[in-house]
C-alpha positions in Angstrom: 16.4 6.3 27.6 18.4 7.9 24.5 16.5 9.3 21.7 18.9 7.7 19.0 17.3 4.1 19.5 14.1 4.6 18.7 15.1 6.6 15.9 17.8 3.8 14.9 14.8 1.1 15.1 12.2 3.4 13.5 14.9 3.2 10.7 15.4 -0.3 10.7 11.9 -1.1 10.4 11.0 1.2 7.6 14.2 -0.1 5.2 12.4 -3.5 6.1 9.6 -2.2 4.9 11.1 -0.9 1.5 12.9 -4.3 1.0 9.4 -5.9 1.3 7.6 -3.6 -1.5 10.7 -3.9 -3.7 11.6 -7.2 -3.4 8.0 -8.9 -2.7 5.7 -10.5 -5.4 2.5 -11.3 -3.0 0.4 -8.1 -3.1 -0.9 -8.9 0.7 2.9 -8.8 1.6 3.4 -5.7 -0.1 0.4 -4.4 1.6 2.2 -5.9 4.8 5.4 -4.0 3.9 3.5 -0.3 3.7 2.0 -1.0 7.2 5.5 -1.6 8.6 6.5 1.3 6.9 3.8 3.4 8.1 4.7 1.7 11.7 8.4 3.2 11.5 6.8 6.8 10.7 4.6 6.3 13.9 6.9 5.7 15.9 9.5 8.3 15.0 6.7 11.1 15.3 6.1 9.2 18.8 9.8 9.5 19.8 9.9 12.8 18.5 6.6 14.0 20.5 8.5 12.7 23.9 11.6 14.4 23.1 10.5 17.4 22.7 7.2 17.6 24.4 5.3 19.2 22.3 1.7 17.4 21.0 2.5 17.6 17.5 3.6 14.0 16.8 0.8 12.5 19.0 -1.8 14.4 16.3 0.5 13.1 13.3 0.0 9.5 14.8 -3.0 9.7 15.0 -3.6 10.7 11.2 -1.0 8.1 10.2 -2.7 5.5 12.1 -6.0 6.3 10.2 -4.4 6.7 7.3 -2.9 3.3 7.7 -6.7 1.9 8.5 -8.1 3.2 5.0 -4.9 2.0 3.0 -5.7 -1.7 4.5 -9.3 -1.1 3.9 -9.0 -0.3 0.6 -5.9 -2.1 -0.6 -7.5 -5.7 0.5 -10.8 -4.8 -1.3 -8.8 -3.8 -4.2 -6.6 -7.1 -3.5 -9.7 -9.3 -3.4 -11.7 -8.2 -6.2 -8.3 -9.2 -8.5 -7.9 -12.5 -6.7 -11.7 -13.2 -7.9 -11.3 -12.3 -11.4 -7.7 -13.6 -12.1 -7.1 -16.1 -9.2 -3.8 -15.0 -8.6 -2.1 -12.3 -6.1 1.4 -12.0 -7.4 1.8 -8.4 -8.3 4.1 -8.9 -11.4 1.6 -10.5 -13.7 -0.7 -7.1 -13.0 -1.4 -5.8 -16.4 -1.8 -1.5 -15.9 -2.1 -0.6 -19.4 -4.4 -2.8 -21.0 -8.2 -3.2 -20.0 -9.5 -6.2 -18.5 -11.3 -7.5 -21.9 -8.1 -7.6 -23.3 -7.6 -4.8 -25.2 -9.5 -3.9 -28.5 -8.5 -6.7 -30.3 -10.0 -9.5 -28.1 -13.3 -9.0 -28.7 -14.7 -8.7 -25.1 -17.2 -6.4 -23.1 -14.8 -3.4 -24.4 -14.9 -3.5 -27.9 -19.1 -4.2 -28.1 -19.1 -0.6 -25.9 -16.5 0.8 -28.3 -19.1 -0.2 -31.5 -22.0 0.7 -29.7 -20.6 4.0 -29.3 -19.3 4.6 -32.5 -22.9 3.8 -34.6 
């Protein structure tokens, strides 16, 4: 078997994967998207390890691989607890620079620690 089809596929699959973080609006799909990305990297350092038999991609692997188990892990909790408090998944309604009270003007959880602190 050649070496450049693996490769060629490993490269296929990863510009999936970067079409489906850009171009995805369901944060499970993005999460989806990383994985095959992460799969792609796997199996380059895979084709690479039997090319040029050494052990060093089979170690990489296996660091991607629990890499990849943690990034699930922690990416559906992170997924989950936002479902519960907004009820939606879609990643471009995720507010990064304000708090989730609202900001200071709202008047919610943030703003009574903000005056407790300040007396």
């Amino acid at each position: 078997m050649h070496a450049v089809i693996p490769y060629v596929t490993a490269a296929l699959l990863f510009g999936l994967g970067v079409f489906g973080v850009l171009r995805r609006r369901n944060a499970v799909l993005v999460l989806m998207a990383v994985e095959l990305m992460l799969n792609a990297v796997n199996l380059i350092f895979v084709t690479a390890d039997a090319t040029l038999r050494s052990y060093a991609g089979s170690v990489f692997t296996l660091f991607v691989i629990v890499l990849a188990a943690a990034e699930v892990g922690v990416g559906l909790a992170i997924v989950l607890q936002y479902y519960r408090t907004r009820k939606a998944v879609v990643v471009d309604d995720v507010r990064l620079d304000e708090p989730e009270g609202g900001g200071a003007d709202s008047g919610g959880a943030d703003s009574d620690v903000r005056e407790q602190v300040a007396r």
